[in-house]
N, C-alpha and C positions, 0 to 999 in steps of 0.2 A: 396500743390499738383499742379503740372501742367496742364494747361487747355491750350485745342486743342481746336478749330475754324477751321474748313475743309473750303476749298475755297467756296466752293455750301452755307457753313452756314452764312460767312461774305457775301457773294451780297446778302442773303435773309436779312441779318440783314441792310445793307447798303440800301434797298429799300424801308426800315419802313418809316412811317410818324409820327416824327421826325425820321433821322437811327438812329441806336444803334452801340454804336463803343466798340472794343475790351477793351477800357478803362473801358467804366461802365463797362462790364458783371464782368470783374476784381473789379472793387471798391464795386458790389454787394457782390462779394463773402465776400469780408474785411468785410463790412456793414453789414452784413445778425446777424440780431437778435433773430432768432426763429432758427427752424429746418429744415430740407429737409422734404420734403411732399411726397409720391410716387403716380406719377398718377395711379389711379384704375380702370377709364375709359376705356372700354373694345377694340376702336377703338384706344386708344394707347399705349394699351401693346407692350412690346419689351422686348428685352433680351439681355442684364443686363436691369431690369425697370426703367422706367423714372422719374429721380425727379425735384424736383421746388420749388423755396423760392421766399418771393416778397422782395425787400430788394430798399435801396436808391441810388443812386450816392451821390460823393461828392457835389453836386452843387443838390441833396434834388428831382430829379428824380428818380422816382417809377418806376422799372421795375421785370414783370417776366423771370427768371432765370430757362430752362428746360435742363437738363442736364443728361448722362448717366455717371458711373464708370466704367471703366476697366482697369484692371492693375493699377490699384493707378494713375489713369490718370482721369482728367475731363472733359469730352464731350459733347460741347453745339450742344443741337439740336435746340435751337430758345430762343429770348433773346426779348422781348416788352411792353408795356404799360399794366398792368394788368384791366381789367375792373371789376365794383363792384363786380359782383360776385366770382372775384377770389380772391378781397382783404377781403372782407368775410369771405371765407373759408379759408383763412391765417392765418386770427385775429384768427379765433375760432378753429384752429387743429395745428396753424407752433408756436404758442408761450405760 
């Protein structure tokens, strides 16, 4: 599937401490061992719903992967370092 990066989402992700470059969120998707997760959280619903997987880079960087579908297209909305509590709820719901 093709995955879109909107210019507004690359400078967010370029600002991260370490950035996050168009390569991982791509090597996530390769790497992704479990499933999509749909956010539930009531402050981020949207439409089509927002999903998330935590998955590795090639080079063993953990990042979370949030993303929308539309038209068999994939849509990053924000791409970062997951903290414990998200890799948590990975381990125990994405695999």
């Amino acid at each position: 599937l093709p995955i879109t990066i909107s210019t507004k989402v690359m400078t967010k992700l370029a600002s991260k401490q370490p950035p996050v470059s168009r390569e991982e969120v791509e090597q996530c998707f390769v790497n992704c061992e479990g499933k999509y997760l749909t956010d539930q959280r009531e402050d981020h619903a949207s439409d089509p719903p927002t999903r998330w997987f935590i998955a590795e880079t090639y080079y063993g960087r953990k990042l979370k992967i949030c993303f929308i579908m539309k038209d068999n297209d994939v849509i990053i909305r924000t791409a970062y370092a997951p903290n414990a509590e998200e890799i948590r709820i990975y381990q125990k719901f994405g695999h």
